[in-house]
C-alpha positions as CSV (number, residue, x, y, z in Angstrom):
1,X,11.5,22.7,49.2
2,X,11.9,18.8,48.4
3,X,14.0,17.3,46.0
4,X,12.8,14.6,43.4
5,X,15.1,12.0,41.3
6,X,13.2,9.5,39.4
7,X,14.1,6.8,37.4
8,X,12.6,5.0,35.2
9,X,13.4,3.1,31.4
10,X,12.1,3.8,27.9
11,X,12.0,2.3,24.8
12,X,13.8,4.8,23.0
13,X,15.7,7.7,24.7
14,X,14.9,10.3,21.8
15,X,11.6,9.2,21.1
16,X,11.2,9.9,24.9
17,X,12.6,12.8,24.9
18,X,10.5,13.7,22.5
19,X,7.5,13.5,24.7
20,X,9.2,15.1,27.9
21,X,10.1,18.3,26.6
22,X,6.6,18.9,25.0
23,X,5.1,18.4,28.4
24,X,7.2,21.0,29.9
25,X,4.1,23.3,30.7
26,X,2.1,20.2,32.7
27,X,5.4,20.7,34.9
28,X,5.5,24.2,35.1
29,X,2.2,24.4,36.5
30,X,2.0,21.6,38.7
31,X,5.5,24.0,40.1
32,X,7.8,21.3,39.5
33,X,11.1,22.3,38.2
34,X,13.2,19.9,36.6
35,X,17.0,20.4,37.6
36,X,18.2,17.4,34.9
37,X,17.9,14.4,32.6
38,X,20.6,12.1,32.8
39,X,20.7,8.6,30.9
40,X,22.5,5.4,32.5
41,X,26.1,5.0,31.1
42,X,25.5,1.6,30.6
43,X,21.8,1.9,29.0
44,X,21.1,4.7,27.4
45,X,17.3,4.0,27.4
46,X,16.9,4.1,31.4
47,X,16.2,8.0,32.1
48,X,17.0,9.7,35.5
49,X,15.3,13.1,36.3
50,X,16.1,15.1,39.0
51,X,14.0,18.1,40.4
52,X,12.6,20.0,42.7
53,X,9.5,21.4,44.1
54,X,7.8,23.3,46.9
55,X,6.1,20.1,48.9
56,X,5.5,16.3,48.6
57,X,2.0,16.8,48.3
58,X,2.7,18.6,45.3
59,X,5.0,15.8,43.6
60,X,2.8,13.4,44.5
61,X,-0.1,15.3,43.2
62,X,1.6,15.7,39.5
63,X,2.6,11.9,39.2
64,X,-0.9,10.8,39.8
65,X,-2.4,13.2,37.0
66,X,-4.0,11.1,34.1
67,X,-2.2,13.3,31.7
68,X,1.0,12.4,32.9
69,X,-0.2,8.5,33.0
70,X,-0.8,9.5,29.0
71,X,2.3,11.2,28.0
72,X,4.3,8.5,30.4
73,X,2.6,6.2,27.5
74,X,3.5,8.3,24.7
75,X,6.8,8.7,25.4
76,X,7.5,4.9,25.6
77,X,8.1,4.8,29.5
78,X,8.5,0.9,29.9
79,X,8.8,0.5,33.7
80,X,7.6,2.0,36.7
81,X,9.1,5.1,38.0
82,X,11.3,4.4,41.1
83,X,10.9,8.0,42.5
84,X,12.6,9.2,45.7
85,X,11.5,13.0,47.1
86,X,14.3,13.9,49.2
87,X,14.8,17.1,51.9
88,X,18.2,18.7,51.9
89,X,19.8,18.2,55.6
């Protein structure tokens, strides 16, 4: 099991949001579960998501599907994810 916390800013948190939760089977079967959504205290428009899933492979896998390329789009995602998959120690 890896862990997965990715940040990244949008142009509008609810627009975003939006757009995230309607994408919530793409997730489910790529088998990522999403753990949170957090927002920055002092931006409210820079998003951090924190999940999990079986592999790396499979993380890596999902975030190079075109249709999340599309829905990143959609949703108003403005920079570059900065994504860390993490193993619990």
């Amino acid at each position: 099991m890896v862990h997965v916390i990715l940040t990244h800013e949008v142009k509008d948190f609810f627009a975003w949001k939006k757009v995230y939760e309607e994408r919530e089977p793409l997730r489910t079967k790529s088998g990522i579960k999403m753990t949170g959504v957090y927002t920055s205290v002092d931006n409210p428009n820079q998003v951090t998501l924190t999940g999990e899933c079986a592999s790396a492979e499979l993380v890596y896998r999902f975030m190079s599907q075109p249709e999340l390329k599309a829905a990143m789009q959609a949703a108003g995602v403005v920079s570059a994810p900065d994504m860390k998959v993490l193993t619990k120690v």
